[in-house]
C-alpha positions in Angstrom: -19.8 74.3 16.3 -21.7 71.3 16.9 -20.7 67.8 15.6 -23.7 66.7 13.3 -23.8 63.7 11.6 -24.4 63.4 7.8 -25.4 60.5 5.6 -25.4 59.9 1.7 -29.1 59.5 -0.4 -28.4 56.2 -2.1 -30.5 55.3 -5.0 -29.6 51.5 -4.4 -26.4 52.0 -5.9 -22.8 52.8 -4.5 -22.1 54.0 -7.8 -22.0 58.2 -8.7 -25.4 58.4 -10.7 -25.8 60.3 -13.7 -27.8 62.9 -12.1 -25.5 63.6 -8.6 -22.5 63.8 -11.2 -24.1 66.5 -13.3 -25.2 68.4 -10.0 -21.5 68.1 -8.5 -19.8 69.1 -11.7 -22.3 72.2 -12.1 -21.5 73.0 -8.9 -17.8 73.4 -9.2 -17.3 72.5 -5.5 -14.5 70.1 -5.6 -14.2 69.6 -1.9 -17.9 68.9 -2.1 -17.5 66.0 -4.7 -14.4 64.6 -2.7 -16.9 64.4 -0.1 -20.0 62.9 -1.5 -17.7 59.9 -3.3 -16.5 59.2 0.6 -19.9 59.2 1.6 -20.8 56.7 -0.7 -18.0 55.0 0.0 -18.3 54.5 3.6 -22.2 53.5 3.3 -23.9 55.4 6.2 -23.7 58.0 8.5 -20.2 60.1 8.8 -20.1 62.9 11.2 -18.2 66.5 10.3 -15.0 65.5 12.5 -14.2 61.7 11.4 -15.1 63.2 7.8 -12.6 66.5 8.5 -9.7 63.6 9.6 -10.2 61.6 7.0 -9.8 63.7 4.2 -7.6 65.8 5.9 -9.8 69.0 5.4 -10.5 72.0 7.7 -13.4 71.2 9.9 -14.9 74.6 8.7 -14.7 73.5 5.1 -16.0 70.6 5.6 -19.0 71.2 7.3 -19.6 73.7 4.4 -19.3 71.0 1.7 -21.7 68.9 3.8 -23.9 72.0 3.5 -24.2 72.0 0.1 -24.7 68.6 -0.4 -27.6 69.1 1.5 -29.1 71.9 -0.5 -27.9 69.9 -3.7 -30.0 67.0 -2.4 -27.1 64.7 -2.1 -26.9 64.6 1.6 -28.6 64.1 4.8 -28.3 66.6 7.7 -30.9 64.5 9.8 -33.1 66.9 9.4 -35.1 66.0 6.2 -34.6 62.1 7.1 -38.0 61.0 5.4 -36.9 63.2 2.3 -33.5 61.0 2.3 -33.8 57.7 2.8 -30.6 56.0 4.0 -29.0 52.3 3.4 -28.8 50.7 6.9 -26.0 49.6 8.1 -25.9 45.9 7.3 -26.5 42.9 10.0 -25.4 40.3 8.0 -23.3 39.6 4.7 -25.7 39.4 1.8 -25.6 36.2 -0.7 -23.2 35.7 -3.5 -23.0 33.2 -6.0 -20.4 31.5 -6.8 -20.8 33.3 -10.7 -20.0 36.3 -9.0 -16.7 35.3 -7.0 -15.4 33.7 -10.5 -16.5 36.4 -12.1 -14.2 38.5 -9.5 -11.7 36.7 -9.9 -11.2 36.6 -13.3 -11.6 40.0 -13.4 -8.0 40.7 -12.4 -9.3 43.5 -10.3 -7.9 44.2 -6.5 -10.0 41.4 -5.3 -8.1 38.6 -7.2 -5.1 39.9 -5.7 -6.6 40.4 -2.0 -7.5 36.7 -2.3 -3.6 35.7 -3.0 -2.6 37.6 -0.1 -5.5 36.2 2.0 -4.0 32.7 1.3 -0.6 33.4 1.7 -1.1 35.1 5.1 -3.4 32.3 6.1 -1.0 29.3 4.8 -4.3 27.7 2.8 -6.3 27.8 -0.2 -9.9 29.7 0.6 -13.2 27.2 0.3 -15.9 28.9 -1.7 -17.7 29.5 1.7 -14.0 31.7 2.4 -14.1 33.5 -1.3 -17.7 34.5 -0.3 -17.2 35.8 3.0 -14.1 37.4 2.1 -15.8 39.7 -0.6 -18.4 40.0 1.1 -16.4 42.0 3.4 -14.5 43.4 0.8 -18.2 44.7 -1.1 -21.2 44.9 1.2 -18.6 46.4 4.3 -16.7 48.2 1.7 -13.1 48.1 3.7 -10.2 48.5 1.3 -7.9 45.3 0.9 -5.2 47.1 3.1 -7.6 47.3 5.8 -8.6 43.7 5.3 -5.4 42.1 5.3 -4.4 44.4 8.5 -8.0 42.7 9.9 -6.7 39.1 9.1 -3.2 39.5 10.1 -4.2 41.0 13.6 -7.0 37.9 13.7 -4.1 35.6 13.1 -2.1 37.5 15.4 -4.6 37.2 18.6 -5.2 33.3 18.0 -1.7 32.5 18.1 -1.2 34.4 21.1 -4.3 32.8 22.4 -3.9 29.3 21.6 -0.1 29.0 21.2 -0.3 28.7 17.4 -2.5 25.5 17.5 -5.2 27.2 16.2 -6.2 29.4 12.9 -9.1 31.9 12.6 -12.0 30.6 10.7 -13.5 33.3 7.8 -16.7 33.3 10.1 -14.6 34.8 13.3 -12.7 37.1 10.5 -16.2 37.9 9.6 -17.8 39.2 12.5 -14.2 40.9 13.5 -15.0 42.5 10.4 -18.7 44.1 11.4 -17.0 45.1 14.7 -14.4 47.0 12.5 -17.3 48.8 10.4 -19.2 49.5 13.5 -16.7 51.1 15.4 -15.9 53.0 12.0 -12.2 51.4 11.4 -12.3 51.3 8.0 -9.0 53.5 6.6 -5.6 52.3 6.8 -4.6 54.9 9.5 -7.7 53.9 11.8 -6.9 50.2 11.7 -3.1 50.6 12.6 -3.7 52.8 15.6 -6.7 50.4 16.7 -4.0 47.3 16.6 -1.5 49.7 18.1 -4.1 50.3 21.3 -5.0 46.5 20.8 -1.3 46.2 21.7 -0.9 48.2 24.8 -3.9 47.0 26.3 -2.8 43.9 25.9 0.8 45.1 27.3 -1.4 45.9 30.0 -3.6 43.2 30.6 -0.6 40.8 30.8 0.9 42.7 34.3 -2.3 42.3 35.7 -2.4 38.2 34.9 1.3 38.6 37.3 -0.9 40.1 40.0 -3.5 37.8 40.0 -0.8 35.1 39.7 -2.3 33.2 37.0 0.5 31.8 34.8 0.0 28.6 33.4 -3.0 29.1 31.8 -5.0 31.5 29.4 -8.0 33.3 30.9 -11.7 32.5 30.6 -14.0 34.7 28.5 -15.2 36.2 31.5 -12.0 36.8 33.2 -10.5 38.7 29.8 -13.7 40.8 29.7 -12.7 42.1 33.7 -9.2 42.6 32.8 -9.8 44.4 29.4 -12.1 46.7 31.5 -9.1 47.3 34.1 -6.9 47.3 31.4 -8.7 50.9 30.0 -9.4 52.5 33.4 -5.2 53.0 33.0 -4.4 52.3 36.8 -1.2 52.0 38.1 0.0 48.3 38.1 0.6 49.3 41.8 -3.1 50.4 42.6 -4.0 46.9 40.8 -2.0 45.0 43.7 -3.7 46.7 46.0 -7.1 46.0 44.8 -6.1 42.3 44.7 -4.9 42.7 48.2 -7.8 44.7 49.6 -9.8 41.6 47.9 -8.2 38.8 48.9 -8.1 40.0 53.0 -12.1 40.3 52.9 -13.2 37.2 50.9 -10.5 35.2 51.5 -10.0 34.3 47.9 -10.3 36.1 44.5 -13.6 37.5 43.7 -13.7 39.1 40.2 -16.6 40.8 41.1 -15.6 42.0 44.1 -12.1 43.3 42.9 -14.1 44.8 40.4 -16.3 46.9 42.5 -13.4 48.0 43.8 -11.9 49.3 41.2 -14.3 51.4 39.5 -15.5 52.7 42.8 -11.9 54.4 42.9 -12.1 54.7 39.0 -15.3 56.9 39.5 -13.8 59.0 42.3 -10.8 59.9 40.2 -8.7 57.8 42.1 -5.6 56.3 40.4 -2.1 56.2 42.5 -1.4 53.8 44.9 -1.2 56.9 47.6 -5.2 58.2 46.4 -6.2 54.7 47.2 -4.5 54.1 50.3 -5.7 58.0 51.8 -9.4 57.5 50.9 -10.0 56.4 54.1 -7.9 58.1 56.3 -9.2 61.9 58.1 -8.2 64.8 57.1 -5.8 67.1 58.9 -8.6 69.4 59.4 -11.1 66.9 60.4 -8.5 65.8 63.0 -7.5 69.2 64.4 -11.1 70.2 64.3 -12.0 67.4 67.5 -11.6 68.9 70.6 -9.3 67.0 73.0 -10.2 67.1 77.3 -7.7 69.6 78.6 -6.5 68.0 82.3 -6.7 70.8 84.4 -4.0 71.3 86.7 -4.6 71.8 90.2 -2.5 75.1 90.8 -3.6 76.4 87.3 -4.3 80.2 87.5 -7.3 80.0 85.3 -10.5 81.2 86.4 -13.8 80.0 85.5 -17.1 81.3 85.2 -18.4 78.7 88.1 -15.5 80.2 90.0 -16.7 83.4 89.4 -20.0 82.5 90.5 -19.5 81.4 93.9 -17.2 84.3 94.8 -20.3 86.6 94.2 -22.4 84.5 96.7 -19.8 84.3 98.9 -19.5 88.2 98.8 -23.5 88.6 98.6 -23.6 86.3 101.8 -20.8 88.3 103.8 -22.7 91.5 103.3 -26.1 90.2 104.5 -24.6 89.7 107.6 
């Protein structure tokens, strides 16, 4: 069935109003209900797969529960989009006072106790500019504190690696690492771990191809991690990698990132991965080889008789007769 994509009629509120609750309890459609609060939750379009995953639900019955959200006028299919006007996702983290963070905090609610893990993993106490960002991400995003402390921790983890432990993350990097995360729709614990887990082999991976470019004593450019990421996910061979730096090296004489590049998604696009692929792209084919015709020399007592030979016995003959 086809993969649509579904998004939740807000009234301005992330809360369950009055009026959805009375049309979900009427309705008796628990899976329906368990739906429409992770709608809500997640603040914008969620399509029948990521939704089916999520809540660990068949994919059938969940794209039935969408379907009656839609006739309860819960829900969006996409289809009556003027009829169901949706929050957009945000670009930037809305204003908070500093009432509201104290207010938060005092609270005793999971934020108060997201901001003493915050400052524990981060070895300082957060500014008010930090408290706002920080819940912030925690409202207007709405990723759980698990997921946000995974966020920090993996922030934390990249700059040390980066800058040999010299530098810390500022809230604003955390921040927009944050709207990448919401984007790219990591926003349950499972998601986040399996992101940092692919973070981790790519990174795995990016490091042998440093080795073959021979840079060692230094951490790449922006633009040279942006090349290497790329190469990173195309999954070759750290073999077929040496070989592109080879092939690179012969023809320009030095390293050329964009060279090396071209090469390597040329073979990416032609399915090319192995080291033998690469190196046989060029070469004929047995069938283009045996397909040439090679000069036969002819031997001078060969039997063999030719249509020319043929030929000039009939003259000779015709010739013999006339006389």
């Amino acid at each position: 069935m086809p993969d649509k994509k579904y998004s939740p009629v807000f009234d301005g509120s992330v809360t369950v109003s009055s009026a959805a609750a009375e049309k979900l309890i009427s309705s008796g459609d628990g899976t329906a209900a368990l739906l429409y609060i992770y709608l809500m939750k997640n603040h914008g379009e969620v399509s029948t797969k990521k939704a089916s995953f999520d809540l660990n639900k068949p994919e059938i019955e969940t794209e039935r529960a969408f379907s009656a959200l839609v006739k309860m006028g819960l829900a969006s299919d996409g289809e009556n989009a003027k009829a169901a006007p949706v929050r957009a996702r945000p670009e930037e983290l809305p204003s908070y006072s500093a009432e509201d963070i104290r207010h938060e905090m005092e609270s005793g609610n999971e934020f108060s106790l997201l901001v003493s893990e915050v400052q524990q993993a981060m070895g300082k106490i957060l500014s008010s500019d930090d408290l706002i960002k920080l819940f912030g991400i925690y409202d207007c995003l709405g990723l759980s504190p698990e997921v946000i402390l995974l966020l920090i921790n993996h922030c934390l983890t990249e700059f040390n690696e980066r800058y040999n432990g010299r530098r810390r993350p500022t809230m604003r990097y955390i921040e927009k690492a944050a709207f990448s995360w919401e984007k790219a729709g990591i926003y349950t614990l499972d998601l986040a771990e399996r992101y940092i887990k692919q973070c981790g082999i790519r990174k795995d991976k990016a490091s042998l191809i440093k080795s073959v470019l021979n840079i060692k004593d230094r951490a790449l450019t922006v633009s040279e991690e942006k090349y290497v990421n790329a190469w990173a996910d195309m999954d070759f061979p750290i073999e077929t990698i040496e070989i592109a730096y080879d092939k690179t090296v012969l023809r320009t004489g030095k390293m050329s990132w964009s060279y090396m590049d071209s090469i390597l998604n040329s073979w990416f696009d032609k399915g090319l991965k192995t080291p033998e692929e690469v190196q046989n792209e060029n070469k004929p084919s047995k069938t283009s080889r045996s397909s040439k015709k090679v000069p036969e020399n002819k031997d001078e007592n060969s039997s063999s008789v030719t249509a020319e030979d043929i030929e000039r016995m009939q003259q000779l003959i015709r010739s013999m007769n006339d006389q």
